[in-house]
C-alpha positions as CSV (number, residue, x, y, z in Angstrom):
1,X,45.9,42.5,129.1
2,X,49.0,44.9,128.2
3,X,52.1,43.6,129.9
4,X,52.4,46.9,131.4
5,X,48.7,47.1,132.7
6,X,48.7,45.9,136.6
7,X,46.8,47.9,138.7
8,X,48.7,47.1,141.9
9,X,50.0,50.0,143.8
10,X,53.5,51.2,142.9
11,X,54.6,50.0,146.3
12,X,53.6,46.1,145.7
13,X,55.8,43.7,145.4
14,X,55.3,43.4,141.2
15,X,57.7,46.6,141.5
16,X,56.1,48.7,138.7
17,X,57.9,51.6,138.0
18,X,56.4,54.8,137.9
19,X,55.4,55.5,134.2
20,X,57.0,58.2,132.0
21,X,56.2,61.8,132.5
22,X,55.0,64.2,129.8
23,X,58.4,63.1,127.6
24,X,57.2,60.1,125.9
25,X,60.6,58.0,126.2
26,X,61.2,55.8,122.5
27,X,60.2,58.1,119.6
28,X,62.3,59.3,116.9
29,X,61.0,61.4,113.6
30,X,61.5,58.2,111.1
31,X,59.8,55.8,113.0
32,X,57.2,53.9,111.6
33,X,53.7,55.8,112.2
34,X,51.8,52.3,113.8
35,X,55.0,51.4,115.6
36,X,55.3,55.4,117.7
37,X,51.2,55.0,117.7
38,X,51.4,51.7,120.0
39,X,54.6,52.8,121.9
40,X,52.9,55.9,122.8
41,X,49.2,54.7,123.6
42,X,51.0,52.1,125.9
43,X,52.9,54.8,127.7
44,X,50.1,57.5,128.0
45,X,47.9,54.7,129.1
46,X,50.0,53.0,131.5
47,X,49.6,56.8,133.2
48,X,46.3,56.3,133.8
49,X,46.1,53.0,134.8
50,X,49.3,53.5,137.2
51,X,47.7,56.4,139.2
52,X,43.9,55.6,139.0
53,X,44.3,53.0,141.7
54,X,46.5,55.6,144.1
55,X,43.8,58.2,143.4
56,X,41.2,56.0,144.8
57,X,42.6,54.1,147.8
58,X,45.7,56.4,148.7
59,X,44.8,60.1,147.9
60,X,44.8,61.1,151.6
61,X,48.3,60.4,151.6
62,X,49.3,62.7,149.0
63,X,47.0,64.8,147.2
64,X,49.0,64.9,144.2
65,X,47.4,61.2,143.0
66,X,44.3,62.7,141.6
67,X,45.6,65.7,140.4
68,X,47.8,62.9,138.6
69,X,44.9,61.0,137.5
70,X,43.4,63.6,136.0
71,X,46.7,64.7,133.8
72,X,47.0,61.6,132.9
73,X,43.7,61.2,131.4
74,X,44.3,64.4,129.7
75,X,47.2,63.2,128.1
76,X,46.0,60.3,127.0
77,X,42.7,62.2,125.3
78,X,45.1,63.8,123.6
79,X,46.8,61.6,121.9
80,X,43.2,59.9,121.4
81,X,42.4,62.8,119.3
82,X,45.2,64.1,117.7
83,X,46.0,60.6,116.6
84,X,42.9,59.7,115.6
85,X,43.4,59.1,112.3
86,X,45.4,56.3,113.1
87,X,43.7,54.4,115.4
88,X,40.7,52.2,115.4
89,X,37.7,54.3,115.4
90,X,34.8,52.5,117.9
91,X,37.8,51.5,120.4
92,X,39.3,54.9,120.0
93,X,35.6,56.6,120.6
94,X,34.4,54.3,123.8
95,X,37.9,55.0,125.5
96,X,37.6,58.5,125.4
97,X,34.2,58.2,126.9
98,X,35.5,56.7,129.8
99,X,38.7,58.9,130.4
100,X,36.1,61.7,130.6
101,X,33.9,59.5,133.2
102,X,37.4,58.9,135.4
103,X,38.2,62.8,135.3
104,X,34.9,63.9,135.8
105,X,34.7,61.6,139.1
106,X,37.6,63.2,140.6
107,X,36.8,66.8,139.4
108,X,35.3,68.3,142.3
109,X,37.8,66.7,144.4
110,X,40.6,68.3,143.1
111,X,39.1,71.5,143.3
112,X,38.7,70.9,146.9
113,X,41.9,70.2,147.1
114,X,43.6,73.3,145.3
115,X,40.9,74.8,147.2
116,X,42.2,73.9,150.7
117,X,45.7,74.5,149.9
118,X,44.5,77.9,149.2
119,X,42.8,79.1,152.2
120,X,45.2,77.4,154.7
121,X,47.9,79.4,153.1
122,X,45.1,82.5,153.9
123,X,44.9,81.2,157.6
124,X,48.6,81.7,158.3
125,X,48.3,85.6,157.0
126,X,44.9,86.6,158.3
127,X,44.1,89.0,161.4
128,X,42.9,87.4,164.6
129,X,39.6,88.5,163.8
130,X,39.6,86.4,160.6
131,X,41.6,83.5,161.6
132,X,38.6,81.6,163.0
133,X,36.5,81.9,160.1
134,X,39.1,80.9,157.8
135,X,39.5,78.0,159.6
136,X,36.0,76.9,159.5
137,X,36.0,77.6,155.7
138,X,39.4,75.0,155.9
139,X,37.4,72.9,158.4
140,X,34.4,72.4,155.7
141,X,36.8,72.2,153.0
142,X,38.3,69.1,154.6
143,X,34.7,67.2,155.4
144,X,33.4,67.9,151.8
145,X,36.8,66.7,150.6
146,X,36.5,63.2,152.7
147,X,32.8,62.8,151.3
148,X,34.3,63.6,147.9
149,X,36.9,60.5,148.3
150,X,34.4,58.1,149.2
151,X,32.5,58.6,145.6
152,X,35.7,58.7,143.9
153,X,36.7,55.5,145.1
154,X,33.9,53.9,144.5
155,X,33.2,55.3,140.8
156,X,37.2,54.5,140.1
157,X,36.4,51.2,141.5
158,X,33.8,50.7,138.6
159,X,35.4,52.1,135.9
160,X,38.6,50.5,136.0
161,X,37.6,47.5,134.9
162,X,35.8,49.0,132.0
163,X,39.2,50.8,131.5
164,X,41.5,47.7,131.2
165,X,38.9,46.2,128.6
166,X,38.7,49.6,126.4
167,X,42.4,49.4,126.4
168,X,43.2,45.7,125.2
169,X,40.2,46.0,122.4
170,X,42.0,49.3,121.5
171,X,45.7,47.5,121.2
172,X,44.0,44.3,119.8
173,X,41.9,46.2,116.9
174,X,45.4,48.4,116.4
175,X,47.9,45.3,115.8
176,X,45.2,44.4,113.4
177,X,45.2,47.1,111.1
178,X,49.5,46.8,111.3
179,X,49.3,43.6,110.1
180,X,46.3,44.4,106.7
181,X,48.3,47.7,105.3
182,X,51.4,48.5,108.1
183,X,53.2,49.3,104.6
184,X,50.8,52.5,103.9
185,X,51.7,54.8,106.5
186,X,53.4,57.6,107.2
187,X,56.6,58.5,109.8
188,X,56.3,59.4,113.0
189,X,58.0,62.8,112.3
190,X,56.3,63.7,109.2
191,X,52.4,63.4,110.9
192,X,53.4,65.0,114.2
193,X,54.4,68.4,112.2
194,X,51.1,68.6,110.0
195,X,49.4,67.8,113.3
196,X,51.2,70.0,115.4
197,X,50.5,73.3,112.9
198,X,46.8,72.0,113.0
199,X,46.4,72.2,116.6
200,X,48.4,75.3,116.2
201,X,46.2,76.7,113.9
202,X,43.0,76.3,116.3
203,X,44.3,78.3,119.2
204,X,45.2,81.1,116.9
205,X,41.5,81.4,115.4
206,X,40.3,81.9,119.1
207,X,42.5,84.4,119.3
208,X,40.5,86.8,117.2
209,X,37.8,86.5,119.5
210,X,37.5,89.2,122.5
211,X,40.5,88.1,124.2
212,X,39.5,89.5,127.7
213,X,36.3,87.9,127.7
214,X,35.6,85.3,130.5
215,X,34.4,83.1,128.0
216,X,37.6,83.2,125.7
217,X,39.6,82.9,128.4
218,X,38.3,80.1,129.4
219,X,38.4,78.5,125.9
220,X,41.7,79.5,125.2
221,X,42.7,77.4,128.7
222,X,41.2,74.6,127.4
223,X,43.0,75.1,124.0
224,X,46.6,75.7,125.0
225,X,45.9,72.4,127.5
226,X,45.2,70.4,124.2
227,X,48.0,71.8,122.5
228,X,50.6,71.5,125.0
229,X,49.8,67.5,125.6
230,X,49.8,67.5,121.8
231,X,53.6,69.2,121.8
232,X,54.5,66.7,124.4
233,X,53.8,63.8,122.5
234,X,55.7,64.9,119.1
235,X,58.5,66.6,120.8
236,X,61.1,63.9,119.8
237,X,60.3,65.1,115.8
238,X,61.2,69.0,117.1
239,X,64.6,70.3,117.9
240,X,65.8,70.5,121.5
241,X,65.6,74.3,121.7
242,X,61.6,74.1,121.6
243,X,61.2,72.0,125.0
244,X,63.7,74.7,126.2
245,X,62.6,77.6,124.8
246,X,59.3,76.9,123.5
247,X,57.6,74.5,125.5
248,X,57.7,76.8,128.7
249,X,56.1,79.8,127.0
250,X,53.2,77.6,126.5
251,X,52.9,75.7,130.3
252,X,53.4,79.5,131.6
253,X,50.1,80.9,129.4
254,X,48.0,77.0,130.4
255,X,49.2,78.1,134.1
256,X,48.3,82.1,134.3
257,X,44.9,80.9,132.7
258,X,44.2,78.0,135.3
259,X,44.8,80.6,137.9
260,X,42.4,82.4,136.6
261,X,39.8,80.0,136.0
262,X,40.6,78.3,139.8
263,X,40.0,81.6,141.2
264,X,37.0,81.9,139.5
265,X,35.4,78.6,140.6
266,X,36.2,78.7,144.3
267,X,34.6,82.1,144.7
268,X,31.5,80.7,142.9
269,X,31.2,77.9,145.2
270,X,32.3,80.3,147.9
271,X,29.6,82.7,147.3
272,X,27.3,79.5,147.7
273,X,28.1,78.8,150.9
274,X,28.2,82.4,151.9
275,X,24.8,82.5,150.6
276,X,23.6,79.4,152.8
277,X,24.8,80.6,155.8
278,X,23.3,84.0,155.4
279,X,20.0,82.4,155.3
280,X,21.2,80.0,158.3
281,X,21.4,83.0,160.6
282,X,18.7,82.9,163.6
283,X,17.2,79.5,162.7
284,X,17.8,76.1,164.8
285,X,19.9,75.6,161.4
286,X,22.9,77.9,162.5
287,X,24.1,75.5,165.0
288,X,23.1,72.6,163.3
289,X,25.6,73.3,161.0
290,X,28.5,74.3,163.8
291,X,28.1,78.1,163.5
292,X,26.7,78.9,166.9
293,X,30.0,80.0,167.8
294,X,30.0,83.3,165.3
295,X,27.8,86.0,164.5
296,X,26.5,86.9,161.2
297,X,29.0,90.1,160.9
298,X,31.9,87.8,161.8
299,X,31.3,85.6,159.2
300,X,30.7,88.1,156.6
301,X,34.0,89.7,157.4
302,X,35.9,86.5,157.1
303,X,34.2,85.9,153.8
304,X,35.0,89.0,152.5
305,X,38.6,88.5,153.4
306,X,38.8,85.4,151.6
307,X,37.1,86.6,148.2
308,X,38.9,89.7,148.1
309,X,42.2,87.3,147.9
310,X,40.9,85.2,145.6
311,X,40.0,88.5,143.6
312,X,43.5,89.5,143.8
313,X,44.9,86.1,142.4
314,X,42.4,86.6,139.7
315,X,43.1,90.2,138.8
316,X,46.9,89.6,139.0
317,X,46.5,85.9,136.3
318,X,44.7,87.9,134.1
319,X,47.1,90.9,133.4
320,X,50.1,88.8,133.5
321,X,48.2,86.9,130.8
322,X,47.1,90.0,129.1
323,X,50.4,91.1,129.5
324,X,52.3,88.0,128.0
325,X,49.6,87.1,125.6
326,X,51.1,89.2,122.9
327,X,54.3,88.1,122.5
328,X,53.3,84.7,123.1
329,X,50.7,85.0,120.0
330,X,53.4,86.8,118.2
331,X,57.1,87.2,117.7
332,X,58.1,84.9,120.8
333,X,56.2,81.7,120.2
334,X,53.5,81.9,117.6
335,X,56.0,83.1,114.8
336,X,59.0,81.3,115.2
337,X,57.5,77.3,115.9
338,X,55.1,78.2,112.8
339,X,58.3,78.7,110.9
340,X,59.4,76.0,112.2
341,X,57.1,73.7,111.5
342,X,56.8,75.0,107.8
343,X,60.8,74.4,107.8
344,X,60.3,70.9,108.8
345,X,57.6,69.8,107.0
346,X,59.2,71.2,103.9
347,X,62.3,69.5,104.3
348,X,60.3,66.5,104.6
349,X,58.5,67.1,101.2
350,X,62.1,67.7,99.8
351,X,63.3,64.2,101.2
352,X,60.3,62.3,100.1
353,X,60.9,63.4,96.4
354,X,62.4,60.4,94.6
355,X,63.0,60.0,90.7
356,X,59.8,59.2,88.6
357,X,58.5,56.0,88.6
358,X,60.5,55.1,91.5
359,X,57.5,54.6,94.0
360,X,60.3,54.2,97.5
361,X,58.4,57.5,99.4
362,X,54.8,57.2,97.6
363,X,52.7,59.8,100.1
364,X,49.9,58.0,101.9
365,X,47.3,59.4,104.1
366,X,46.0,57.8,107.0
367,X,43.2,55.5,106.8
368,X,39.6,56.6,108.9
């Protein structure tokens, strides 16, 4: 197991500190590609195993443990992926598989969670006439959230064994290729800004698609997610001005379009309910399902309060996406780290050139 693996709650007496954040602490541009690969699989995966435990015994203390989880396991993926050519394939492939298990499991309970957060802060603006079925929209939200838990505890409980096994054949298989051909590869610094203008290069080609689509939306969300845990784990090869410049362009445009998308999926599953009660209405189901103290009109009104504000939060994501989109895809992000990247990938090239016959900075791709 890795030293840094126990599973034991951050309060135990082992006193595990909490694990690094989206800065991977360690790094440096010359490092020795294997040596940053380990250092940063340990501290992405460490993550995961830190707050999978919280998110299945302790999320009713603070919400914030799955939501955690679940970044965690994205950030991990990502370095999964964009570092795959560096890592073991069959380990690499079967923990990836179950990083997408542990996320799945909590998925719907985080979006009861961001949905409840939402319609509380609707019950403290609506009209008396609303308030009550807000409520019971907050009241459901909470039940459907506790039956969520129990499954996410129990599926965590099953895959984190599973997890802790993926992760020492990963490390194991890893140390093993370092010790066959650690002489072949490549700095940390000079992969990260090939990598980096990859992953660059993907978002961009969605961006010729129909940019207010619902569909590109949504797959540009996905894509700026992936590159932004990409940027986070080769930031140490980029100057300081992109984490402060930079780096919150791109969180802004993952936020506007996870509004977006959050708004969208809680008035889908809104509409559902809506839907079932609608149907519920004069039939012994009505107060079987605690609604015999509202008529249908009531209800309807409070439903339509609610979707109308999760209309607005939708309408006002997407134009301050639209609106930001571009300079972001232009002159204030896209240009500049693209000319960055090209600056520092030459001046690698330039530093790598050596005499003839030399053979000190030989170029050497990384093995499949």
């Amino acid at each position: 197991m890795l030293p840094s693996q126990s599973t034991k709650h951050p309060d135990s007496t082992d006193g595990r500190a909490e694990p690094a954040g989206r800065w991977i602490a360690g790094l440096s541009p010359q490092m020795p590609l294997l040596e940053a690969l380990e250092l940063v699989f340990r501290q992405r995966y460490d993550g995961v195993l830190y707050y999978l435990p919280l998110a299945a015994e302790r999320a009713g203390e603070n919400i914030e443990y799955v939501h955690k989880l679940r970044v965690s396991c994205r950030r991990l993926a990502a370095v999964l992926d964009v570092l795959a050519e560096g890592l073991p394939e069959t380990p690499r492939r079967s923990l990836l598989k179950l990083l997408d298990k542990i996320r799945a499991s909590c998925g719907k309970a985080r979006d009861l969670d961001v949905r409840r957060v939402f319609l509380e802060s609707q019950l403290r603006m609506a009209s008396v006439e609303d308030a009550g079925v807000v409520e019971l929209l907050c009241e459901k939200t909470v039940r459907q959230r506790e039956r969520a838990q129990r499954k996410v505890r129990d599926r965590l409980e099953k895959l984190e064994l599973k997890l802790n096994e993926a992760g020492d054949e990963l490390l194991s298989a890893l140390h093993s290729v370092q010790r066959d051909a650690a002489a072949a590869y490549e700095t940390f610094g000079k992969i990260g800004c090939r990598i980096l203008a990859r992953e660059l290069a993907a978002l961009w080609d969605l961006s010729a698609k129909d940019i207010e689509s619902t569909a590109t939306l949504h797959q540009l969300r996905i894509a700026c997610k992936h590159l932004r845990y990409a940027f986070e784990v080769f930031v140490p090869v980029l100057p300081e001005s992109f984490r402060e410049e930079f780096y919150p362009q791109l969180e802004r445009t993952q936020q506007l379009l996870g509004e977006f998308h959050d708004a969208a999926e809680a008035t889908r599953a809104l509409n559902k309910v809506r839907k079932k009660w609608k149907g519920a209405w004069g039939t012994k189901k009505w107060a079987r399902q605690g609604l015999s103290g509202f008529r249908w009109r009531e209800l309807r009104s409070g439903f339509s309060t609610v979707l109308l504000a999760y209309a607005q939060q939708s309408d006002h994501a997407r134009t301050e996406f639209l609106d930001h989109w571009p300079a972001f895809a232009g002159p204030s992000f896209r240009e500049p780290v693209a000319d960055l990247l090209t600056e520092l990938m030459d001046s690698s090239a330039a530093t790598a050139m050596t005499p003839p016959g030399s053979g000190e900075h030989d170029e050497h791709l990384l093995p499949h």
